[in-house]
PDB file of N, CA, C and O in Angstrom:
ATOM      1  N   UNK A   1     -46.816 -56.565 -59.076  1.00  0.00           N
ATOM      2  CA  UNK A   1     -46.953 -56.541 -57.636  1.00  0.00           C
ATOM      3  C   UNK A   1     -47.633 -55.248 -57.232  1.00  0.00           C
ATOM      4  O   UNK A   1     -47.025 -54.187 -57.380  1.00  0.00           O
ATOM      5  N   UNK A   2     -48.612 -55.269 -56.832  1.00  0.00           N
ATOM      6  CA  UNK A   2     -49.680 -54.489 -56.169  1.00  0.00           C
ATOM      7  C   UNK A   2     -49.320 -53.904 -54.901  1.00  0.00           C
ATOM      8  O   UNK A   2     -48.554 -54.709 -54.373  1.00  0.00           O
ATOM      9  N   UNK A   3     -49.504 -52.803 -54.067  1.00  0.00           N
ATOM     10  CA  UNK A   3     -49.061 -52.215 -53.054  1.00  0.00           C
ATOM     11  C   UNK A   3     -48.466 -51.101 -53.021  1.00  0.00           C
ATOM     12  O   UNK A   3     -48.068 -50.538 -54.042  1.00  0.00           O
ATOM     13  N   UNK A   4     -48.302 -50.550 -51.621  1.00  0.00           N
ATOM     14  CA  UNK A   4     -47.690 -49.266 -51.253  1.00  0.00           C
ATOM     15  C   UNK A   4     -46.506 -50.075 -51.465  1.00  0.00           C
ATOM     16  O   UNK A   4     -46.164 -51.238 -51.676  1.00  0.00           O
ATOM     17  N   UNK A   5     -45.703 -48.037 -51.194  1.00  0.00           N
ATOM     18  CA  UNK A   5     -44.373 -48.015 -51.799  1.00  0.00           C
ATOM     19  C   UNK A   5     -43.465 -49.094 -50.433  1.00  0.00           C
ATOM     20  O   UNK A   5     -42.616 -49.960 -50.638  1.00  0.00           O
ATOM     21  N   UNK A   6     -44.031 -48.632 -49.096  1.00  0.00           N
ATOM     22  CA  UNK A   6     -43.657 -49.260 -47.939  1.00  0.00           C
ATOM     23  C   UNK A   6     -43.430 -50.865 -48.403  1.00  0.00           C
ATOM     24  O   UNK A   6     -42.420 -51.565 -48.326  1.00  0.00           O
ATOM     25  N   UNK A   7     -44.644 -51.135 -48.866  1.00  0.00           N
ATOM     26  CA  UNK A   7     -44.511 -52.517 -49.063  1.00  0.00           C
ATOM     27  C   UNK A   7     -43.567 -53.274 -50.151  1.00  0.00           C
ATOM     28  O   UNK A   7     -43.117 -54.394 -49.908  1.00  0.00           O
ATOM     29  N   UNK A   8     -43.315 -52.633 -51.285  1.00  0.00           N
ATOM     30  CA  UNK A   8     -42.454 -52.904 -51.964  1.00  0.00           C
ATOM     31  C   UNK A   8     -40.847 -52.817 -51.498  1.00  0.00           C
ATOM     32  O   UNK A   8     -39.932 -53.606 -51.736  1.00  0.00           O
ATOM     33  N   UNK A   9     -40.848 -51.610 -50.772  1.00  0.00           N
ATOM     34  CA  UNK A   9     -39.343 -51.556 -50.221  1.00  0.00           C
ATOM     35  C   UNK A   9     -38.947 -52.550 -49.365  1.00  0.00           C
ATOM     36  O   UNK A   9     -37.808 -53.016 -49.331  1.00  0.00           O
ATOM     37  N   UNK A  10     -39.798 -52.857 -48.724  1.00  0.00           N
ATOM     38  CA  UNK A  10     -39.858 -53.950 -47.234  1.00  0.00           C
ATOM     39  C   UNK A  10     -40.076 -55.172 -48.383  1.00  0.00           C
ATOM     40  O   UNK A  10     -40.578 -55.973 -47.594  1.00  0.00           O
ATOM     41  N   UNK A  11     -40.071 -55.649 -49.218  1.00  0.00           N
ATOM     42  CA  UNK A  11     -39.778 -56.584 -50.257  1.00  0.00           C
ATOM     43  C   UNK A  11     -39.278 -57.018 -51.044  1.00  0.00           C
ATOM     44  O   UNK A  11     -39.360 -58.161 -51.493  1.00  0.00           O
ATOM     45  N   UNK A  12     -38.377 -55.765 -51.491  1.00  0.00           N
ATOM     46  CA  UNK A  12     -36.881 -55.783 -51.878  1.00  0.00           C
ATOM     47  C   UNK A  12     -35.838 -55.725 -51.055  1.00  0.00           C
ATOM     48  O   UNK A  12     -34.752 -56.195 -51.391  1.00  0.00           O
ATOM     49  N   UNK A  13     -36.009 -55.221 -50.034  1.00  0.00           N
ATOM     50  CA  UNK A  13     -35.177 -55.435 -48.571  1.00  0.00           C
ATOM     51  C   UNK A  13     -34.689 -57.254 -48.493  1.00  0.00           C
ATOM     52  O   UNK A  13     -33.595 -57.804 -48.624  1.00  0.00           O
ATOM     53  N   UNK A  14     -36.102 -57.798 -48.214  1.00  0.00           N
ATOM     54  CA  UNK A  14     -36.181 -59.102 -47.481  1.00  0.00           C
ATOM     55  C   UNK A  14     -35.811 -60.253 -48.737  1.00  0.00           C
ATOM     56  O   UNK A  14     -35.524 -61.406 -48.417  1.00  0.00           O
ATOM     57  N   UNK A  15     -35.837 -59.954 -49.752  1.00  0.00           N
ATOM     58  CA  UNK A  15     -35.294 -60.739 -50.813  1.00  0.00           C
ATOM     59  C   UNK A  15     -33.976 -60.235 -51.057  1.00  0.00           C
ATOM     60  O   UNK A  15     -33.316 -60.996 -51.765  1.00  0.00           O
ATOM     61  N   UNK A  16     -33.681 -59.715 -50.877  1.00  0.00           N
ATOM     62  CA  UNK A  16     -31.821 -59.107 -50.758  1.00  0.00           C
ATOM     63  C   UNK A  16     -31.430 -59.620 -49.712  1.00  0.00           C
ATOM     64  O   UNK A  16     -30.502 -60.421 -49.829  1.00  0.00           O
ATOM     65  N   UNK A  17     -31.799 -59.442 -48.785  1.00  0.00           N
ATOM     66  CA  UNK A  17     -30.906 -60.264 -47.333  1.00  0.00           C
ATOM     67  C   UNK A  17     -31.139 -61.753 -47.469  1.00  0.00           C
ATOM     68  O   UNK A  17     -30.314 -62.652 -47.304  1.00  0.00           O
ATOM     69  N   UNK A  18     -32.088 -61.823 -47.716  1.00  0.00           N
ATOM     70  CA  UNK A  18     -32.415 -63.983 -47.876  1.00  0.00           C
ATOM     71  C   UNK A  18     -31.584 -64.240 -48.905  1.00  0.00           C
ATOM     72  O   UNK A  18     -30.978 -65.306 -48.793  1.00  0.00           O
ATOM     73  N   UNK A  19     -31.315 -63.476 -50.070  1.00  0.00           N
ATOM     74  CA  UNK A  19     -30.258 -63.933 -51.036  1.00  0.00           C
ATOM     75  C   UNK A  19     -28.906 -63.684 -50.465  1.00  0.00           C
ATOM     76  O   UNK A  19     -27.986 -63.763 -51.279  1.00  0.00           O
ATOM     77  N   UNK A  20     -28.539 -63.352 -49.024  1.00  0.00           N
ATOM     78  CA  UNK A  20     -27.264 -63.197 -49.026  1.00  0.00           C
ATOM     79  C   UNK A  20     -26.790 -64.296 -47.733  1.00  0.00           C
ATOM     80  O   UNK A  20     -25.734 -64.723 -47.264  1.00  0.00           O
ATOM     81  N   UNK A  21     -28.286 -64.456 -47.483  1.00  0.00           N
ATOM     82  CA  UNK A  21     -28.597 -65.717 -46.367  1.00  0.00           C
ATOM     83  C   UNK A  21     -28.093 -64.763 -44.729  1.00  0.00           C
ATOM     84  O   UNK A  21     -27.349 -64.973 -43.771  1.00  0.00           O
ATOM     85  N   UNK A  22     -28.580 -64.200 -44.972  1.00  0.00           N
ATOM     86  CA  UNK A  22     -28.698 -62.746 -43.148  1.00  0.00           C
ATOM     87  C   UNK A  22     -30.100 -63.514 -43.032  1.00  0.00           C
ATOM     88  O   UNK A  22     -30.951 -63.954 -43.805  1.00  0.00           O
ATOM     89  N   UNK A  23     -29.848 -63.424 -41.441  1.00  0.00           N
ATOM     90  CA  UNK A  23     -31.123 -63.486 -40.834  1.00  0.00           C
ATOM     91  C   UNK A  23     -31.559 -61.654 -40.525  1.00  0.00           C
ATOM     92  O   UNK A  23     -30.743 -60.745 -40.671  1.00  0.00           O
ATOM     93  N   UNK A  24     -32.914 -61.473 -40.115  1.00  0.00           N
ATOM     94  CA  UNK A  24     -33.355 -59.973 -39.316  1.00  0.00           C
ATOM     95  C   UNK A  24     -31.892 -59.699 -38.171  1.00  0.00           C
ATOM     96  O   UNK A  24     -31.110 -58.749 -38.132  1.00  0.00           O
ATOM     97  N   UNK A  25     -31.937 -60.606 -37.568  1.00  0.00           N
ATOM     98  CA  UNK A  25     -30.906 -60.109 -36.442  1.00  0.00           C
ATOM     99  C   UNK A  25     -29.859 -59.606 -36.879  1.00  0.00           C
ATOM    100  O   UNK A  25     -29.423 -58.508 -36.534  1.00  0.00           O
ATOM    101  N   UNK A  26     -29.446 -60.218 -37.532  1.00  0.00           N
ATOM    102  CA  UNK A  26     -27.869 -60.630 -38.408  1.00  0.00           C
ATOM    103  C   UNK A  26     -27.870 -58.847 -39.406  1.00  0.00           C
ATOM    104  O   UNK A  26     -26.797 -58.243 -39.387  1.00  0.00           O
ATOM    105  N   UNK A  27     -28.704 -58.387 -39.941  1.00  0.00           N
ATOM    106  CA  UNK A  27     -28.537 -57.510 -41.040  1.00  0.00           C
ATOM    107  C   UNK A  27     -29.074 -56.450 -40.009  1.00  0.00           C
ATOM    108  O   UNK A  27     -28.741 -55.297 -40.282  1.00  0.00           O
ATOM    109  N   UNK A  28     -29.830 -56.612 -38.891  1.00  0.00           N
ATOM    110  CA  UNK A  28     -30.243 -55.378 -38.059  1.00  0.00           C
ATOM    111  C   UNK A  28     -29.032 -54.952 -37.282  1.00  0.00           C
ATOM    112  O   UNK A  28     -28.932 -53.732 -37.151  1.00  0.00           O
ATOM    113  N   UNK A  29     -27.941 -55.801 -36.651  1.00  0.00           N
ATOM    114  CA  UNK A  29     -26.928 -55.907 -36.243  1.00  0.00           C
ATOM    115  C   UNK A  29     -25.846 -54.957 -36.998  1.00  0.00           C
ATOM    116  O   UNK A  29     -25.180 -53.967 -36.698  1.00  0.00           O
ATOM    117  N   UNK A  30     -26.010 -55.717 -38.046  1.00  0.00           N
ATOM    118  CA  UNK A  30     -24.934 -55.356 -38.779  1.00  0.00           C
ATOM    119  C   UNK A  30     -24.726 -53.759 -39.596  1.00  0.00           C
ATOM    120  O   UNK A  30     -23.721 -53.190 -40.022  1.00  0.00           O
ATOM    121  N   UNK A  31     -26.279 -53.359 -39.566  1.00  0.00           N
ATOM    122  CA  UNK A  31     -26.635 -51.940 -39.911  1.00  0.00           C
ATOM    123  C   UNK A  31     -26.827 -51.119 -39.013  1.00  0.00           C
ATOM    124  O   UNK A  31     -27.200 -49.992 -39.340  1.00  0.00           O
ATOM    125  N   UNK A  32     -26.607 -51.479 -37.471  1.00  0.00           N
ATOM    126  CA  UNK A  32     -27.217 -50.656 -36.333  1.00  0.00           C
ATOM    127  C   UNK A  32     -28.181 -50.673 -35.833  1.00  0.00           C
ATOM    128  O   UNK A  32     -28.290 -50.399 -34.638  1.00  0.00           O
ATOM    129  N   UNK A  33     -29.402 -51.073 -36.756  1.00  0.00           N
ATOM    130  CA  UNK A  33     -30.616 -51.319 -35.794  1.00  0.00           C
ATOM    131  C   UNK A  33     -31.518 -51.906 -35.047  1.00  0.00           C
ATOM    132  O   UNK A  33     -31.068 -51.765 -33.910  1.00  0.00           O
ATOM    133  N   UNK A  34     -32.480 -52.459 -34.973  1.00  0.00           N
ATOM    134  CA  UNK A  34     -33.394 -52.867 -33.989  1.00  0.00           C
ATOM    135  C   UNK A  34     -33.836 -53.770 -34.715  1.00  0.00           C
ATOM    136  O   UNK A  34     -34.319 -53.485 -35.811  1.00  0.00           O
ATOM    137  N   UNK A  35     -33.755 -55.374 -34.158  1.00  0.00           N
ATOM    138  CA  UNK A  35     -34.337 -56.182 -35.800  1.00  0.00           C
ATOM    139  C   UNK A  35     -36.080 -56.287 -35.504  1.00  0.00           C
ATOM    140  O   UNK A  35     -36.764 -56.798 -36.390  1.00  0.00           O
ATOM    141  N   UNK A  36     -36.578 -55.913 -34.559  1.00  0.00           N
ATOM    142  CA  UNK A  36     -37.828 -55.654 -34.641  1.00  0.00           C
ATOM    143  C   UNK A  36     -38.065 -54.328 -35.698  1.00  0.00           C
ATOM    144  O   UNK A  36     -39.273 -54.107 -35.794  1.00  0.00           O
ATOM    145  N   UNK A  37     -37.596 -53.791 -36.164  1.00  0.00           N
ATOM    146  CA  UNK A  37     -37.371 -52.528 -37.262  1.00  0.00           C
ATOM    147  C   UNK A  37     -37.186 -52.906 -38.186  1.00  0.00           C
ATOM    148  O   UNK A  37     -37.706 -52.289 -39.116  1.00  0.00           O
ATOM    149  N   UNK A  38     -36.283 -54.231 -38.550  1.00  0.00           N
ATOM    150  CA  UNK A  38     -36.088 -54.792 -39.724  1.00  0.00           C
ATOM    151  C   UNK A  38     -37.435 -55.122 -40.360  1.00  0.00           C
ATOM    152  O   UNK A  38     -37.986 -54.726 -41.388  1.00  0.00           O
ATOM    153  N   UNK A  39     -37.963 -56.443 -38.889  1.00  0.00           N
ATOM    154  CA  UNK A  39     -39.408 -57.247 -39.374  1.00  0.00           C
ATOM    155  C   UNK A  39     -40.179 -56.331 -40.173  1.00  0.00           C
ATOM    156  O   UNK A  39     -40.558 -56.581 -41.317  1.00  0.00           O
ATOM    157  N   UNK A  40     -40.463 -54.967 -39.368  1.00  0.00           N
ATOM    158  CA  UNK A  40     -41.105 -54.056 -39.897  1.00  0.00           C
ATOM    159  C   UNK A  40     -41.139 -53.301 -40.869  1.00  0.00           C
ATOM    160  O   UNK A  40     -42.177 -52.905 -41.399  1.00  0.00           O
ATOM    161  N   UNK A  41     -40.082 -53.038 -41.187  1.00  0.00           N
ATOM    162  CA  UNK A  41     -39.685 -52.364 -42.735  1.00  0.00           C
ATOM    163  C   UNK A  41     -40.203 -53.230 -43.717  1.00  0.00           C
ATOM    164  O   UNK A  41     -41.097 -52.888 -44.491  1.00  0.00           O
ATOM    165  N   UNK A  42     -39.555 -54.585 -43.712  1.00  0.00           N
ATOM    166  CA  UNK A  42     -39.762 -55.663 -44.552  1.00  0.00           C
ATOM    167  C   UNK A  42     -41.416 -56.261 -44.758  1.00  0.00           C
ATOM    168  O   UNK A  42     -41.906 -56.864 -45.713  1.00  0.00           O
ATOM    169  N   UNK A  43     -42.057 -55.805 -43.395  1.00  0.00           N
ATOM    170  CA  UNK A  43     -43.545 -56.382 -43.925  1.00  0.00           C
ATOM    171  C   UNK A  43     -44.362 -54.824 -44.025  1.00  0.00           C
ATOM    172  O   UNK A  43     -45.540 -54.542 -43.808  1.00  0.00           O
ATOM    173  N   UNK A  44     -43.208 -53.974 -44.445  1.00  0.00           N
ATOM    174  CA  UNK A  44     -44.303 -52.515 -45.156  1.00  0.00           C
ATOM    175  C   UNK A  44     -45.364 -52.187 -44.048  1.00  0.00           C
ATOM    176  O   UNK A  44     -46.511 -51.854 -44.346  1.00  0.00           O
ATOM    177  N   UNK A  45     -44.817 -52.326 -42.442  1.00  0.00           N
ATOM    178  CA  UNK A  45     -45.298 -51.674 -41.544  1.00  0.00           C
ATOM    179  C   UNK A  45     -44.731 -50.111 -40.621  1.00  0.00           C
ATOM    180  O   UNK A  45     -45.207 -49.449 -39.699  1.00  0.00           O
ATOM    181  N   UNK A  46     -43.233 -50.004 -41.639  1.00  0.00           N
ATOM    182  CA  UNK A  46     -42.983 -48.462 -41.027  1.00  0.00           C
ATOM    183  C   UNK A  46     -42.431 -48.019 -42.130  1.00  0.00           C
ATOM    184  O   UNK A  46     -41.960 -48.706 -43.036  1.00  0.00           O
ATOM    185  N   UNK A  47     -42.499 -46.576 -42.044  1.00  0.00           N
ATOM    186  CA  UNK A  47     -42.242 -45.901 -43.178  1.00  0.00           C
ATOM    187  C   UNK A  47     -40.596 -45.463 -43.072  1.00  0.00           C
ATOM    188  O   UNK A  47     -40.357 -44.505 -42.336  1.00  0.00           O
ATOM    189  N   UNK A  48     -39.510 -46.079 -43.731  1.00  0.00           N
ATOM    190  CA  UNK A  48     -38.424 -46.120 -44.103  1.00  0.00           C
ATOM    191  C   UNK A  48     -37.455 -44.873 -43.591  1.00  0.00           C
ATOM    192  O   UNK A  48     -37.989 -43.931 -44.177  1.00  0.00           O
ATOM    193  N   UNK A  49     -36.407 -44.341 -42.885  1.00  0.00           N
ATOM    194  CA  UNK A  49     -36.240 -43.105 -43.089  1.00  0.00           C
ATOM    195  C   UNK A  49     -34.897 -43.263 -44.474  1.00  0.00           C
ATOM    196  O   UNK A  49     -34.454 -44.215 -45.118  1.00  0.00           O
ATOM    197  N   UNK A  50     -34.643 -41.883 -44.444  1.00  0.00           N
ATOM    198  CA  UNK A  50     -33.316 -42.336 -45.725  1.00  0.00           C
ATOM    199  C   UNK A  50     -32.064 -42.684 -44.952  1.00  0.00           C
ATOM    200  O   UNK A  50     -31.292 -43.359 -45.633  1.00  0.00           O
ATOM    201  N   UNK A  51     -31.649 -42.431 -43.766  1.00  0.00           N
ATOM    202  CA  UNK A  51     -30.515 -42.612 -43.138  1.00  0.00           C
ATOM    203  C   UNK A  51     -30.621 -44.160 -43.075  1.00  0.00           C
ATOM    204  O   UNK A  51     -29.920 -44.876 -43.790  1.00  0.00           O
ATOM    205  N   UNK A  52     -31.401 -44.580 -42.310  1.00  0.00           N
ATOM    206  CA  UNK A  52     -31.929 -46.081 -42.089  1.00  0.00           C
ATOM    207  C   UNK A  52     -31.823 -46.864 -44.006  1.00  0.00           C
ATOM    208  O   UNK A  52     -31.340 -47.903 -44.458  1.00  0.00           O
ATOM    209  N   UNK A  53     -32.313 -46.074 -44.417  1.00  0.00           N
ATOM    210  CA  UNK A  53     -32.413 -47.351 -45.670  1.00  0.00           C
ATOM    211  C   UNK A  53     -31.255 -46.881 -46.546  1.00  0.00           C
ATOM    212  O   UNK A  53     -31.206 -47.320 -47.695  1.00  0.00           O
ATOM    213  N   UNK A  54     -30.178 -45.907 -46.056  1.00  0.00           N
ATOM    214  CA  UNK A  54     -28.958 -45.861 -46.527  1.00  0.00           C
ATOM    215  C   UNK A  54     -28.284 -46.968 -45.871  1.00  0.00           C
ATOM    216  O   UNK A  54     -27.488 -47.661 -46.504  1.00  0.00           O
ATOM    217  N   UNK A  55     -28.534 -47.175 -44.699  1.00  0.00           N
ATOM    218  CA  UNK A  55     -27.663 -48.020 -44.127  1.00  0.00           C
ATOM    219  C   UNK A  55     -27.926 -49.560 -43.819  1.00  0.00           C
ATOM    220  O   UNK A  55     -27.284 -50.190 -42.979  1.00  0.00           O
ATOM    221  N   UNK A  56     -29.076 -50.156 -44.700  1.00  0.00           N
ATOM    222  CA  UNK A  56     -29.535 -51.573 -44.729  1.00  0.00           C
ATOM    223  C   UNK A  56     -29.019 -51.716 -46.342  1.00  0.00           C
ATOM    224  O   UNK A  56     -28.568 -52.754 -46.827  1.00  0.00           O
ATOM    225  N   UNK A  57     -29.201 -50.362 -47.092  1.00  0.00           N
ATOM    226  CA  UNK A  57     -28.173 -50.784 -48.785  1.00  0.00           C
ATOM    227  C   UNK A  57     -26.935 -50.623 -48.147  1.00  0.00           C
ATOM    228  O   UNK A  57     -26.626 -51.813 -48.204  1.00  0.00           O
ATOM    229  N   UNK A  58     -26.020 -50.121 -47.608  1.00  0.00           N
ATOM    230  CA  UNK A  58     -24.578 -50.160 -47.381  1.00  0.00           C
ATOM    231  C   UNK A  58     -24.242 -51.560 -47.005  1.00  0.00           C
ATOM    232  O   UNK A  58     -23.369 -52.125 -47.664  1.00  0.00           O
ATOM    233  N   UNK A  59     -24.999 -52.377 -45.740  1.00  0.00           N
ATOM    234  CA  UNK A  59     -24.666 -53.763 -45.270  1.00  0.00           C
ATOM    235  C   UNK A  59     -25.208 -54.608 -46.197  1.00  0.00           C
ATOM    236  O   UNK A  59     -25.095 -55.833 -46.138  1.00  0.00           O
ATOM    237  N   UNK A  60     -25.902 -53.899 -47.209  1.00  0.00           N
ATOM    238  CA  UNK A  60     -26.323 -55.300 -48.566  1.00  0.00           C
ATOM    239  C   UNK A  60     -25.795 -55.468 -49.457  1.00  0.00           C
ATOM    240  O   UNK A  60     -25.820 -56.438 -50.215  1.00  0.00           O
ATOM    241  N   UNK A  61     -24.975 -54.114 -49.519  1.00  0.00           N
ATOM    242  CA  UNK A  61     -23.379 -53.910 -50.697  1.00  0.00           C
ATOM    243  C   UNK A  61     -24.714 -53.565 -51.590  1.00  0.00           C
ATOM    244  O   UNK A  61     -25.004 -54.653 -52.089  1.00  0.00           O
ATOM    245  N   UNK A  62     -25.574 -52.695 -51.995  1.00  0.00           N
ATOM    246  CA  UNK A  62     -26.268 -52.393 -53.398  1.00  0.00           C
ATOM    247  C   UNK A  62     -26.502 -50.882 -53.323  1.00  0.00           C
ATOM    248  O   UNK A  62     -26.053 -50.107 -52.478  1.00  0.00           O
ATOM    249  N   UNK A  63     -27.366 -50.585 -54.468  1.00  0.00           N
ATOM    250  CA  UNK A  63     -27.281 -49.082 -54.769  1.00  0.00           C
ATOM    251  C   UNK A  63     -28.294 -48.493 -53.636  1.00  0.00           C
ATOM    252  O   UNK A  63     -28.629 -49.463 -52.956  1.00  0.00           O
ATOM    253  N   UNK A  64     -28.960 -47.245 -53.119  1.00  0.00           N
ATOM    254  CA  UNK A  64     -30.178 -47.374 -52.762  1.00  0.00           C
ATOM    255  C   UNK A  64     -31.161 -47.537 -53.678  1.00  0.00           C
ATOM    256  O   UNK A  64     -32.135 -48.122 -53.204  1.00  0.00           O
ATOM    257  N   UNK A  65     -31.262 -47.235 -54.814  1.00  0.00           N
ATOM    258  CA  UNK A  65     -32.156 -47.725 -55.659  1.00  0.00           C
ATOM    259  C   UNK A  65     -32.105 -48.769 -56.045  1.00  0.00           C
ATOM    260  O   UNK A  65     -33.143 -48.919 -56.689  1.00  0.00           O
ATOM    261  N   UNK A  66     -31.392 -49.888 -56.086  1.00  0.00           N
ATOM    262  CA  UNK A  66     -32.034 -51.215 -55.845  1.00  0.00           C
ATOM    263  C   UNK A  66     -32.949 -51.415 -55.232  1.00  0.00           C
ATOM    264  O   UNK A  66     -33.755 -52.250 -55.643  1.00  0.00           O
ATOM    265  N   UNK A  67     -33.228 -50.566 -53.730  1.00  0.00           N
ATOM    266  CA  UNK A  67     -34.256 -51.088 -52.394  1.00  0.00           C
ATOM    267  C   UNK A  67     -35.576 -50.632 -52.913  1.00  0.00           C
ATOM    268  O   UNK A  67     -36.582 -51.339 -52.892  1.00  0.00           O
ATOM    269  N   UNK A  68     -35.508 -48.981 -53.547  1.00  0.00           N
ATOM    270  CA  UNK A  68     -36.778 -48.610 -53.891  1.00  0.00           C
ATOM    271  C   UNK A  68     -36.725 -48.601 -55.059  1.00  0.00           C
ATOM    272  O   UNK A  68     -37.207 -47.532 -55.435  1.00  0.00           O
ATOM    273  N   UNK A  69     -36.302 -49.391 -56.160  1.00  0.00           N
ATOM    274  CA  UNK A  69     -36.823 -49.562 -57.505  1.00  0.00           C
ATOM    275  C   UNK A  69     -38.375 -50.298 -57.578  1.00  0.00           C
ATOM    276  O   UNK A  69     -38.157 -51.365 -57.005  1.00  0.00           O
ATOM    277  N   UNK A  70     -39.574 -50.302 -57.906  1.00  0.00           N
ATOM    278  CA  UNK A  70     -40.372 -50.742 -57.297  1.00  0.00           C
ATOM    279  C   UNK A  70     -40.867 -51.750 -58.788  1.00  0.00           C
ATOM    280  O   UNK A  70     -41.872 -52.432 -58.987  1.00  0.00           O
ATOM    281  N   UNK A  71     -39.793 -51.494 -59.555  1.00  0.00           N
ATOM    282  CA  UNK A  71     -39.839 -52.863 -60.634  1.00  0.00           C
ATOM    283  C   UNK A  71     -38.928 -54.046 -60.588  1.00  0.00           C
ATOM    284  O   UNK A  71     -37.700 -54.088 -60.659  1.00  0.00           O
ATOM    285  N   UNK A  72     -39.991 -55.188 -60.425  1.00  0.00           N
ATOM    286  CA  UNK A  72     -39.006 -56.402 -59.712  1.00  0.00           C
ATOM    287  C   UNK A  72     -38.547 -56.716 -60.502  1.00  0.00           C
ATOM    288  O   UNK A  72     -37.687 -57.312 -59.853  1.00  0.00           O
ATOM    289  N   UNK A  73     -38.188 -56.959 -61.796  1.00  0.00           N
ATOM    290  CA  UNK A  73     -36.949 -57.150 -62.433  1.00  0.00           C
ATOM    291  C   UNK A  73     -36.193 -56.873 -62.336  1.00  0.00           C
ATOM    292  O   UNK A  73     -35.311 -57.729 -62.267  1.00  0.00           O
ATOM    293  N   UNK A  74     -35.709 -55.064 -62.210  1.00  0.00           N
ATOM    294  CA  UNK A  74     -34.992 -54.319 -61.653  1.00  0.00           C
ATOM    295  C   UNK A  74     -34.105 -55.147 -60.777  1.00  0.00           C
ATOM    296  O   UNK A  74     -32.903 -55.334 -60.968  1.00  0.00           O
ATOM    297  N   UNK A  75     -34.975 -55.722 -59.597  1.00  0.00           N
ATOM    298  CA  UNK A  75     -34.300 -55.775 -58.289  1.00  0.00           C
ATOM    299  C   UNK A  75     -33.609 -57.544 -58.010  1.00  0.00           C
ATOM    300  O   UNK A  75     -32.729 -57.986 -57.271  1.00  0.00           O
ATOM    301  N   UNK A  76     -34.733 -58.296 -59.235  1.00  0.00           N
ATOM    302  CA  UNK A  76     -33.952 -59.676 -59.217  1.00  0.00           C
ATOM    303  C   UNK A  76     -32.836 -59.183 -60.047  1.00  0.00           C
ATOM    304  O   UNK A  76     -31.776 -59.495 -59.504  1.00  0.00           O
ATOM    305  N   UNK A  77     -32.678 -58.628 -60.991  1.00  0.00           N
ATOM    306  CA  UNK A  77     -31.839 -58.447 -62.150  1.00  0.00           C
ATOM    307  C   UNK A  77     -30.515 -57.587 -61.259  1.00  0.00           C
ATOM    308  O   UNK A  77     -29.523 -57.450 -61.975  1.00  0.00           O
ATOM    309  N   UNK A  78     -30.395 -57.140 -60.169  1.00  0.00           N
ATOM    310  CA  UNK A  78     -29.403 -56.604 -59.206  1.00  0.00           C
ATOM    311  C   UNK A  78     -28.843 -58.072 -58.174  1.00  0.00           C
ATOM    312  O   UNK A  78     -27.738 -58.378 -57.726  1.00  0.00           O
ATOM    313  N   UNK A  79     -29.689 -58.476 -58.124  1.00  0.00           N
ATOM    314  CA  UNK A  79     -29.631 -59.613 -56.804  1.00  0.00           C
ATOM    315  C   UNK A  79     -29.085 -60.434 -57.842  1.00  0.00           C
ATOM    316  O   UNK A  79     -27.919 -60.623 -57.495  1.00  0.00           O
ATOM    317  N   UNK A  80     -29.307 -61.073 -59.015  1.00  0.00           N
ATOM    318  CA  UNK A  80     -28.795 -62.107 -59.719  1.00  0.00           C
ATOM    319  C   UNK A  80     -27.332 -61.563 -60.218  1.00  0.00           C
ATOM    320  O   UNK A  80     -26.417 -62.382 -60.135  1.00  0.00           O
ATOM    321  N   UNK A  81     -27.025 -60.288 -60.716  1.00  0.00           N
ATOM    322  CA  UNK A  81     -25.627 -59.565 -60.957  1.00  0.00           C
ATOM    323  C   UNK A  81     -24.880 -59.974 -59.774  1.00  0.00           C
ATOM    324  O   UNK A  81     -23.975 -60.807 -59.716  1.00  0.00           O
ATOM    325  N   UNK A  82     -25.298 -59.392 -59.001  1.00  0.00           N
ATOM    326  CA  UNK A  82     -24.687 -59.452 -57.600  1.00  0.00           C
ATOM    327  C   UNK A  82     -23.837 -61.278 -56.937  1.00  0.00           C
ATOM    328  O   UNK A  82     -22.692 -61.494 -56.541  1.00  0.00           O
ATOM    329  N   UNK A  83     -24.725 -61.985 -57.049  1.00  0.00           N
ATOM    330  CA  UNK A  83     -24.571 -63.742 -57.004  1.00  0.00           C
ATOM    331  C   UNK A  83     -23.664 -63.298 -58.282  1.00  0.00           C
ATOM    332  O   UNK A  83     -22.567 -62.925 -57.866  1.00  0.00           O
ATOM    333  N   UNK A  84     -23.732 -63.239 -59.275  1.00  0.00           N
ATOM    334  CA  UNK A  84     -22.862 -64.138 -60.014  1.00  0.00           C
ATOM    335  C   UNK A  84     -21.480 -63.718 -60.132  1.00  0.00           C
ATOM    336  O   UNK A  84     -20.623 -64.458 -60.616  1.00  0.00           O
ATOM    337  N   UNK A  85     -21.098 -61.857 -59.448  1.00  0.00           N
ATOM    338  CA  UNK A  85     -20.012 -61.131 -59.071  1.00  0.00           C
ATOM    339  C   UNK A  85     -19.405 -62.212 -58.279  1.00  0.00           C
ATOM    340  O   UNK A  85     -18.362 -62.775 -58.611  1.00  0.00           O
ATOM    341  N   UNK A  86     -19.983 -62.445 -57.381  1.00  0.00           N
ATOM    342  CA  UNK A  86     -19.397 -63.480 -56.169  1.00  0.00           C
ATOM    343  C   UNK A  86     -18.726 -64.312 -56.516  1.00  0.00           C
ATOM    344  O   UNK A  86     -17.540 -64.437 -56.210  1.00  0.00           O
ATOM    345  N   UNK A  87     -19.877 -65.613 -57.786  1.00  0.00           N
ATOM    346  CA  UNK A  87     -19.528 -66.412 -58.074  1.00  0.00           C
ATOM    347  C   UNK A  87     -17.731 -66.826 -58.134  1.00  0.00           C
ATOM    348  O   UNK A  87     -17.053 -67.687 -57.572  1.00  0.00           O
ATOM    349  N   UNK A  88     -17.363 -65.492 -59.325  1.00  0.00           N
ATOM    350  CA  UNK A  88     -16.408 -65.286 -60.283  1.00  0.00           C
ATOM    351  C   UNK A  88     -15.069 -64.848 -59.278  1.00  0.00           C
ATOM    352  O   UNK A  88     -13.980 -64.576 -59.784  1.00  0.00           O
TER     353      UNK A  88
END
């Protein structure tokens, strides 16, 4: 996967919340912020702060480096751990 770092984070973001089935509202809500901020993070149109992307990993239950690991195995290989914790 090709791209800025923006864009990768805003792509591990939005595949973490769709795997937990949050809508933007729902996870902007639930972290404090603005889900027009969400859209944006997620399509790698604003640049992340750390407070903010501490607090979209806290409401996703993951590490922060899950969000900016920018190797997607990494980040399915967290998201699939994660599902199958549940599962059990």
């Amino acid at each position: 996967m090709q791209g800025d770092i923006n864009e990768k984070v805003g792509f591990s973001i939005r595949r973490i919340r769709e795997e937990r089935g949050l809508s933007q509202e729902k996870l902007a809500a639930l972290a404090g912020l603005h889900r027009a901020y969400i859209g944006q993070v997620e399509r790698g149109e604003k640049n992340i702060g750390l407070k903010n992307l501490e607090k979209i990993a806290k409401t996703l239950e993951v590490p922060i480096r899950t969000l900016v690991d920018t190797d997607e195995s990494t980040t399915y290989s967290a998201i699939s751990r994660k599902k199958h914790l549940q599962i059990q």
